[in-house]
ZAMARGU-4260 file (C-alpha; in steps of 0.2 Angstrom, whole numbers, plus 5000, padded with zeros to 4 digits):
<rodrens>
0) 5822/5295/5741 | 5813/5303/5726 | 5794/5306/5725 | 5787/5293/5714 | 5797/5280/5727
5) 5790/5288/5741 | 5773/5291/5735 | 5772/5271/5730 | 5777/5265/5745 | 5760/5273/5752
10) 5750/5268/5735 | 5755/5251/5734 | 5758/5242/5753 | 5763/5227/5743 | 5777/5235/5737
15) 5780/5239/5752 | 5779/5221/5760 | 5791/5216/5747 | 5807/5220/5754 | 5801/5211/5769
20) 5801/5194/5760 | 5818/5197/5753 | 5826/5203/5769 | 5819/5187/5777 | 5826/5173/5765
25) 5841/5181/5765 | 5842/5188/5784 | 5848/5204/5781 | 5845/5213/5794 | 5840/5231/5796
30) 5846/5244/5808 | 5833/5246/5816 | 5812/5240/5819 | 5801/5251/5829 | 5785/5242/5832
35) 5770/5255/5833 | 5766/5266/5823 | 5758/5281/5835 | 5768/5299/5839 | 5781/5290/5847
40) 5786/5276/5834 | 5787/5289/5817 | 5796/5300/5829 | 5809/5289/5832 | 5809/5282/5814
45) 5811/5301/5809 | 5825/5305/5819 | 5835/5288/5813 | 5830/5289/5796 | 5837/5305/5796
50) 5855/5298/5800 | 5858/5286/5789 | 5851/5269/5795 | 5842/5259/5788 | 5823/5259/5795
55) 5805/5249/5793 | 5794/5253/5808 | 5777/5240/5808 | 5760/5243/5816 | 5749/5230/5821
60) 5731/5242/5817 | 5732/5258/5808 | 5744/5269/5810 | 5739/5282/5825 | 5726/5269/5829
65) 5729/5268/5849 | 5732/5284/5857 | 5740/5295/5845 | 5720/5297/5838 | 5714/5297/5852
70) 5721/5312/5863 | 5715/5329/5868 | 5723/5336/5850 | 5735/5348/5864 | 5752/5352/5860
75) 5754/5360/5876 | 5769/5365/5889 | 5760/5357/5905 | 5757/5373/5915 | 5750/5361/5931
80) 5771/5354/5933 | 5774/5372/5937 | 5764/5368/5953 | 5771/5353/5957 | 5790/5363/5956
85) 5793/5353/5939 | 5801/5368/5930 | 5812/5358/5919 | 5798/5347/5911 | 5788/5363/5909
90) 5803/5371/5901 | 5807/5357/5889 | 5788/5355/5882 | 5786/5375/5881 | 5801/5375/5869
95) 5794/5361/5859 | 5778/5369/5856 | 5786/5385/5850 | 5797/5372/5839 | 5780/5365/5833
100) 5770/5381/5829 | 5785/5387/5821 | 5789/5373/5808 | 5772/5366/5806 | 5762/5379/5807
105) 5743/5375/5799 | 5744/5359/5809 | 5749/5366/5824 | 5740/5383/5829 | 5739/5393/5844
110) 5725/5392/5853 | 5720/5404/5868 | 5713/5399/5884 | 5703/5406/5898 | 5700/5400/5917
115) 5685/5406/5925 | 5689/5414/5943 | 5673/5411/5954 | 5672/5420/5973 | 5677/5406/5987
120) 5683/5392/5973 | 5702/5387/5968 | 5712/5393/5960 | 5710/5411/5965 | 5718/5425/5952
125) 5732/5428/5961 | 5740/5412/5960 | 5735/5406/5944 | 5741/5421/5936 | 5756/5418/5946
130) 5760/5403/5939 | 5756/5411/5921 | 5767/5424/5923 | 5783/5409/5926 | 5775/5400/5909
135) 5777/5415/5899 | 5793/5417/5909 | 5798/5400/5901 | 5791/5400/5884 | 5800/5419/5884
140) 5784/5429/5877 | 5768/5435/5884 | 5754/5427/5880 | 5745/5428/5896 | 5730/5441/5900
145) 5718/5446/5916 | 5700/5450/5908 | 5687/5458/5921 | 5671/5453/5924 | 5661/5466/5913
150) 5674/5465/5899 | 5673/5445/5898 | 5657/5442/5901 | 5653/5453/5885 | 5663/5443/5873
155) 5658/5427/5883 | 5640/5428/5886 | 5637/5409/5891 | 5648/5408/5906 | 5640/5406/5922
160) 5639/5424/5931 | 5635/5419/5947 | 5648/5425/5961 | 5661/5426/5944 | 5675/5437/5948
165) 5685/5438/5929 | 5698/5427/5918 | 5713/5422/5915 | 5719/5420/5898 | 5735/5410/5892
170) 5741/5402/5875 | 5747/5384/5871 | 5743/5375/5855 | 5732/5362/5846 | 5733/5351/5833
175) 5725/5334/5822 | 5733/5321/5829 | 5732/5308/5818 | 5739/5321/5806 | 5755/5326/5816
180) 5760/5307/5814 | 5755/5305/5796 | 5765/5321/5793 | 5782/5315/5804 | 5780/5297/5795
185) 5780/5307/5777 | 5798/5317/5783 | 5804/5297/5789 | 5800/5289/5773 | 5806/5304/5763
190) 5823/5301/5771 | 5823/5282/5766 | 5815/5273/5781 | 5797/5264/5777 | 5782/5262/5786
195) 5769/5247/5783 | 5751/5247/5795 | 5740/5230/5798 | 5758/5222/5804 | 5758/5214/5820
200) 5774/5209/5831 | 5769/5191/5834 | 5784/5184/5843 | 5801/5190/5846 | 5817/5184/5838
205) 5830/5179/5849 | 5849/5172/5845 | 5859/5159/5855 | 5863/5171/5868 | 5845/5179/5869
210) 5848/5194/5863 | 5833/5202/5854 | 5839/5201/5833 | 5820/5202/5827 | 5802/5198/5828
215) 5791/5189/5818 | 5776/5199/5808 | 5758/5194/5805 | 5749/5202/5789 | 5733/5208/5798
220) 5726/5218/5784 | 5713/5205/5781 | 5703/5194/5793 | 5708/5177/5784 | 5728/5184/5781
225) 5737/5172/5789 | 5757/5176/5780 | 5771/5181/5791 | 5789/5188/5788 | 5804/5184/5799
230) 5811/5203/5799 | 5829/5202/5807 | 5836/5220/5813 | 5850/5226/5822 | 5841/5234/5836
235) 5823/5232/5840 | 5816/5247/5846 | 5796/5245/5856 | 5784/5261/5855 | 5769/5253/5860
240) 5763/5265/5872 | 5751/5257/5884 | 5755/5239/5878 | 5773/5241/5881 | 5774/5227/5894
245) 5772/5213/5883 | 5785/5212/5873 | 5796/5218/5887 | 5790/5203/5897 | 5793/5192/5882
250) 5811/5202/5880 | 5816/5196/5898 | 5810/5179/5897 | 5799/5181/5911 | 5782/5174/5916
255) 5766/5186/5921 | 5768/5181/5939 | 5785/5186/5939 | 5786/5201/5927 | 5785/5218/5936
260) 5772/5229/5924 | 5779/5246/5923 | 5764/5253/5913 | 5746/5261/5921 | 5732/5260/5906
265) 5721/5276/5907 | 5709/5279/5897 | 5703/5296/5894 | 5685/5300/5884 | 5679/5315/5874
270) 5662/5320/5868 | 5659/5332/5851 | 5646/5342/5850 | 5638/5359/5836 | 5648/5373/5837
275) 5631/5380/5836 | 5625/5370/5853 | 5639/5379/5862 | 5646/5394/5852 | 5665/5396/5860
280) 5680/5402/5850 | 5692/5398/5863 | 5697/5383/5874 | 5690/5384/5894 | 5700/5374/5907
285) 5691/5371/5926 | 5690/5363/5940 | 5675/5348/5939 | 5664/5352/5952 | 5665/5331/5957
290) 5683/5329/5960 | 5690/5345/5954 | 5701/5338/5941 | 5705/5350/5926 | 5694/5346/5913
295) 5692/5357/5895 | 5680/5362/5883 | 5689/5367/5867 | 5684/5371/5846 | 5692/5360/5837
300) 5686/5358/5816 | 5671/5369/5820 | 5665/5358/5834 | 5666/5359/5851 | 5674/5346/5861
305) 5670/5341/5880 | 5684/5332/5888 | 5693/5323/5896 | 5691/5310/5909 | 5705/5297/5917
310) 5702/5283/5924 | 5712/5267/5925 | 5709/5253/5911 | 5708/5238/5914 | 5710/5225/5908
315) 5720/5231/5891 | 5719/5220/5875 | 5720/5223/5857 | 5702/5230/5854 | 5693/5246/5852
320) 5691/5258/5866 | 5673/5268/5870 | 5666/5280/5883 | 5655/5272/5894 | 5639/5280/5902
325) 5645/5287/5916 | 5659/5298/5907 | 5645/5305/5897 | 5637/5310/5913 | 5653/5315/5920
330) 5656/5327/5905 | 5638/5332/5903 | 5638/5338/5922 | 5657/5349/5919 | 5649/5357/5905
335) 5633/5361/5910 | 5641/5367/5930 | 5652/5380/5920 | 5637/5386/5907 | 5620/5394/5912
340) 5606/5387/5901 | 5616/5379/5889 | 5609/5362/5895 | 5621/5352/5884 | 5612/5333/5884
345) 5616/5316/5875 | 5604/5321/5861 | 5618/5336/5856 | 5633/5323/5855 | 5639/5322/5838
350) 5651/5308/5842 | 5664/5304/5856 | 5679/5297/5856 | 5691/5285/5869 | 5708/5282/5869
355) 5721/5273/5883 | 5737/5284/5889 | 5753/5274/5894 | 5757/5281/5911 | 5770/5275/5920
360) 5767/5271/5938 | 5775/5278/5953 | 5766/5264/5963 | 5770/5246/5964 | 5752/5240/5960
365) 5746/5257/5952 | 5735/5262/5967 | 5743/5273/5976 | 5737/5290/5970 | 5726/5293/5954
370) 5728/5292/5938 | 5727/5311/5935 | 5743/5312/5950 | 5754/5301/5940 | 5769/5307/5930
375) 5769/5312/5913 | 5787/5306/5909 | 5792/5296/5897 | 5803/5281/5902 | 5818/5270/5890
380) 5823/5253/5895 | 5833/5239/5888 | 5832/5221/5889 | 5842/5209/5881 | 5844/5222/5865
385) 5824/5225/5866 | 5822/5245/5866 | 5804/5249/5874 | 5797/5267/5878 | 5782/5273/5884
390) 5777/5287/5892 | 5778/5306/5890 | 5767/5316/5879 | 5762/5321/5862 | 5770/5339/5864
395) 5788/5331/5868 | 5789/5317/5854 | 5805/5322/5847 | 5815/5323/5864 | 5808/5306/5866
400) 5814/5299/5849 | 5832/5306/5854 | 5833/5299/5869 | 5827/5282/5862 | 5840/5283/5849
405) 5855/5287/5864 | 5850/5269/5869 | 5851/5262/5852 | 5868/5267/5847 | 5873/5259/5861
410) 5865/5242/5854 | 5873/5247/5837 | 5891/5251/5846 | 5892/5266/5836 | 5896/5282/5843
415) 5886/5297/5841 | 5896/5305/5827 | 5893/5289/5815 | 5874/5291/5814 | 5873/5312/5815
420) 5873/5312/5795 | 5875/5332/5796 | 5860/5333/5809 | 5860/5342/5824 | 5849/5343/5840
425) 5840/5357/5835 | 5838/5352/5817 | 5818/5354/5810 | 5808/5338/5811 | 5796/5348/5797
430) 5802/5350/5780 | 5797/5367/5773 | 5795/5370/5753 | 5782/5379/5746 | 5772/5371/5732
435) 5772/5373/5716 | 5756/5367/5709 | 5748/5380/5700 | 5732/5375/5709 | 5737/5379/5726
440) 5738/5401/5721 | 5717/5397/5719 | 5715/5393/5735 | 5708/5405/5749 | 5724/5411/5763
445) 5716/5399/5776 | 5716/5384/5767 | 5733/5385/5760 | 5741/5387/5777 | 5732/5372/5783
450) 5736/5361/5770 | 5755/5363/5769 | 5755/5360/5787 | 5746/5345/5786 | 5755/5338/5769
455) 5771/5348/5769 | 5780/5340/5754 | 5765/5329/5749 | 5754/5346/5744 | 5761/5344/5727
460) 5756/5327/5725 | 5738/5329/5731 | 5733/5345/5721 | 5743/5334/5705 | 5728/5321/5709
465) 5714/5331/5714 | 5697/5334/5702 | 5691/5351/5698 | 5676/5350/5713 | 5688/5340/5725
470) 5694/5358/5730 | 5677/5359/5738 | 5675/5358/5758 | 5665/5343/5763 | 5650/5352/5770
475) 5653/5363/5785 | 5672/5353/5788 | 5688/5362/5786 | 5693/5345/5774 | 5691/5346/5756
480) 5687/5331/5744 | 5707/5330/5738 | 5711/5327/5754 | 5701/5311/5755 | 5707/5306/5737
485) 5723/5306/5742 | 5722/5297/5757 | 5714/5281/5748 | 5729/5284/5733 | 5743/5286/5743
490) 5741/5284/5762 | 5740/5264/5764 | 5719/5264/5767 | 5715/5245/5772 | 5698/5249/5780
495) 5686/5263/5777 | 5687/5268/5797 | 5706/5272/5792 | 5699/5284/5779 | 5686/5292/5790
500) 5692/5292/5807 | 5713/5297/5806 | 5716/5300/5789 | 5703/5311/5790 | 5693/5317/5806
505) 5676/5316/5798 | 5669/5302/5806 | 5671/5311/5822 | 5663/5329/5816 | 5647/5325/5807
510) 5632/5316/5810 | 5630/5299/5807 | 5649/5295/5807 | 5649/5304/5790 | 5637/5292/5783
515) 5626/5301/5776 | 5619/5299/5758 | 5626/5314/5750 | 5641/5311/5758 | 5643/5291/5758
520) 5638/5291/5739 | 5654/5304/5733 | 5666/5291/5746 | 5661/5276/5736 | 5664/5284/5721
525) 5683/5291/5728 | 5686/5273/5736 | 5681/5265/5720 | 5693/5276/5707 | 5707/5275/5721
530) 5707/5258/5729 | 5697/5250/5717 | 5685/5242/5729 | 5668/5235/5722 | 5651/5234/5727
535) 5653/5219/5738 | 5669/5227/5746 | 5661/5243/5748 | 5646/5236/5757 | 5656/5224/5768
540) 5666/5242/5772 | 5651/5250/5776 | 5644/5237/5788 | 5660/5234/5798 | 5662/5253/5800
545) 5643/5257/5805 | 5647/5242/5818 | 5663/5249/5825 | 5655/5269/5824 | 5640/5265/5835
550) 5650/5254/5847 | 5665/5265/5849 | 5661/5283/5844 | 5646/5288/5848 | 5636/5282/5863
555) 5635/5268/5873 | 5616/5262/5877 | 5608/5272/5890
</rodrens>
């Protein structure tokens, strides 16, 4: 697909929508729908596009709207399986990071980590070192370190001293969401699939035999959209994460009294706080002093995050998902326990953020060991030609595509030589080009490596479109003004939380939701020359998003 096709499938979603209507007089039916439009749903719409079928992949919100903007930003190897004797899941998600930092580097970046040994607390150094030396062992380089007291305490001066023994230092790797699945939905589409957000799966369509053949889609970009499209495809794949049981449930034609869920919603909650509240440069893991769960406090975009909790959530619907009080205190107390006279209180929280991970539970009712004990596997099954996945994690989302599309082939009746299309197993998800804008050589080492991992073969495009002062930072962010421009132009922006809160993470980094005079008055301008909204849309945007900001990132009343 060339770049003026590709670019106007994002700039225009009508012309996107197009195709859909002509596909549904006609019934012809594609290869393949994936509905949802997270990690999981654009990997899978990668690695299919990629081999020659035929893809559109619908999401009901945005697109990273559930968890895949939601999660701890970690593209980690899952050092605790090491513990529990799970060697090969460790394996598999330590070679898939060195895959990611490799090919998408910018967007992906290592990132140390320490865990503070204290005298008569778990985990002695011994043993976690131990268990560093295997992850090492398995990602086949040394990144891990033993730091002494005297010698940590000097480059970390806010620790707690009191009975502390030393550090243990490991790598693993950290990212922007939201971005990863903007960037692996731009690699789809370039390969001919298409993408469309504010799309919901109403119902599934079903022939005389009931096999799934399609579902039918609501236009939810608008509150009074009522259209729908009858999209018929050959197999119908369902990477809805946490709400992967109800199309499965519709898919077997069974009831809610006699389908067996298969999926534990658990919600885990983050607060973000000044770099200059809590000045760290690398990521701290530890043991909460409660219930001694592993908990983090990480830099990420010059802040500092606090995180994360897992509880079970209950009961899941199509809404927007918040911290409540006691996961603030719950936070709060981890971080303050592990920092002397930081005192780190609701006044410093810049924002905070909720999302829902799809566990899938080893118990019948989902009670028999916490949510924390459970399995981060992904799981695949098929019923009646309906292809649903959930599970696993962000770090592993191209195993999970190519064992999702093992299923479908099967559905196709194709064998795997028909859909390879010259790709192997160990082909690159992340297209590599360098740009060749003359704009990009004025811009500083830093900012050039973090914009070509984040746009990979879209940087040309958004330097082509940016203003002379959009290759200022906004503030103290790492984002620039382009980026913002080209989001509204290109990126299929329906609400101004789409701009603010995935496309770019500055609802979640500076005060007020971003919504600051300064700041606000240079979005209208951006969101009036790119999406052509007026007064009276801007202020409708602006009210639904103070709304949705209070409520849902930032802090519940007290």
């Amino acid at each position: 697909m060339n770049q003026a096709n590709q670019h106007d499938q994002y700039k225009q979603r009508q012309q996107a929508l197009a195709p859909l209507s002509r596909r549904s007089s006609q019934v012809v039916p594609w290869d393949m729908l994936i509905i949802g439009g997270g990690i999981t749903g654009a990997g899978i719409a990668r690695e299919a596009a990629r081999r020659g079928l035929a893809v559109l992949l619908i999401e009901q919100k945005d697109f990273a709207w559930g968890t895949s903007s939601r999660s701890s930003k970690m593209v980690h190897g899952g050092l605790r399986y090491i513990a529990s004797g799970d060697y090969k899941t460790t394996l598999l998600s330590v070679r898939e990071r060195e895959r990611m930092l490799s090919e998408a580097n910018g967007l992906v970046n290592e990132m140390h980590y320490v865990m503070p040994h204290y005298k008569g607390k778990f985990p002695p150094p011994w043993i976690f070192n131990t268990l560093l030396r295997v992850y090492d062992g398995l990602a086949g380089k040394r990144y891990s370190k033993y730091f002494k007291k005297d010698a940590f305490l000097q480059l970390n001066p806010h620790i707690k001293q009191d009975k502390f023994l030393g550090a243990s230092q490991f790598s693993d790797a950290v990212t922007d969401d939201s971005r990863l699945v903007m960037r692996v939905l731009d690699e789809a589409i370039h390969d001919g699939a298409q993408a469309i957000n504010y799309l919901k799966a109403e119902s599934l369509i079903t022939n005389e035999q009931g096999l799934v053949v399609g579902a039918t889609l609501l236009d939810t970009s608008a509150e009074d959209s009522n259209h729908t499209y009858d999209v018929h495809a050959k197999v119908v794949v369902s990477a809805t994460g946490a709400w992967a049981d109800t199309l499965r449930m519709q898919a077997s034609k069974q009831t809610e009294q006699t389908f067996h869920k298969q999926i534990r919603p658990s919600r885990g909650s983050h607060l973000v706080v000044s770099q200059e509240r809590l000045p760290i440069k690398q990521a701290y893991t530890f043991l909460h002093p409660v219930d001694k769960r592993a908990v983090f406090v990480f830099p990420w975009e010059n802040r500092t995050v606090l995180g994360t909790t897992d509880l079970d959530h209950l009961p899941l619907d199509d809404n927007e998902v918040g911290i409540t009080n006691e996961e603030v205190d719950y936070l709060l107390a981890a971080t303050n326990n592990l920092f002397d006279n930081v005192d780190i209180s609701r006044k410093d929280v810049i924002s905070s953020w909720a999302g829902v991970r799809p566990l899938i539970s080893d118990g019948g009712d989902g009670k028999r060991v916490s949510p924390s004990k459970e399995k981060r596997d992904h799981s695949v099954w098929l019923d009646n030609n309906l292809v649903t996945v959930s599970g696993g994690k962000l770090t592993t989302f191209r195993l999970i595509a190519l064992d999702v599309l093992k299923v479908c082939q099967k559905v196709l009746e194709l064998d795997e030589s028909a859909t390879q299309n010259n790709v192997s197993y160990s082909s690159q998800v992340f297209s590599n080009q360098p740009p060749t804008n003359p704009k990009f050589s004025t811009l500083t080492p830093l900012l050039q490596q973090r914009l070509q991992g984040f746009y990979g073969l879209q940087l040309d495009a958004l330097l082509e479109l940016a203003h002379d002062d959009d290759l200022a930072y906004v503030t103290d962010s790492n984002t620039i003004w382009a980026e913002i421009r080209f989001a509204a132009h290109y990126e299929q922006v329906i609400h101004l939380d789409d701009l603010l809160l995935r496309r770019t993470r500055l609802g979640l980094i500076l005060p007020h939701g971003a919504m600051t005079p300064l700041i606000s008055a240079r979005l209208k301008q951006i969101c009036q020359q790119e999406l052509g909204w007026d007064q009276q849309k801007w202020q409708q945007e602006v009210e639904r998003y103070t709304q949705l900001w209070q409520r849902y990132y930032h802090l519940p009343a007290a």
